[in-house]
N, C-alpha and C positions, 0 to 999 in steps of 0.2 A: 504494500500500500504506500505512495508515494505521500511525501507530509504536504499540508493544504499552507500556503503562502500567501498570506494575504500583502496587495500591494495596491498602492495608492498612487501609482506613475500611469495616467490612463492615456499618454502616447508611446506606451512602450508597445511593441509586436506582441508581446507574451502576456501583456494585461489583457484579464477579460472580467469582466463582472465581479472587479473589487479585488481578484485575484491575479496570480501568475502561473501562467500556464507553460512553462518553460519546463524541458526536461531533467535543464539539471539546473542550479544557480549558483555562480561563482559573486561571492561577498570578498572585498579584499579591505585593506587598511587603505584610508588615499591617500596619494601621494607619496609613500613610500614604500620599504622594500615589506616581501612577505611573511617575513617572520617579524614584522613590527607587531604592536598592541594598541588596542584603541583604547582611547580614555573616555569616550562616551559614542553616542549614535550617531552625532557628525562627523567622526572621522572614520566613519565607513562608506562602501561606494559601492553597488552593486554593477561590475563585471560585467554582466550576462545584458544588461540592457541595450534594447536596439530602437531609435527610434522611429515611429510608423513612417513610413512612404507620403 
């Protein structure tokens, strides 16, 4: 069972009805490398996002 992802970016490809329907979703630190740490929920950046056409 794949986990339910709710997302709130409603021009990304993969949003669909409040969700993310992406098969997989890569979350990094931004702007730096990937074994950094984040110190709160803006210094993450979701990866996987593409925006619609």
């Amino acid at each position: 069972m794949s986990p339910k992802v709710k997302c709130r970016v409603a021009n990304c490809i993969y949003w669909q009805d409040g969700g993310c329907r992406a098969d997989s979703i890569t979350v990094a630190v931004q702007g730096t490398p990937n074994t950094s740490s984040a110190h709160n929920d803006r210094d993450t950046e979701c990866e996987t996002f593409q925006a619609r056409a």
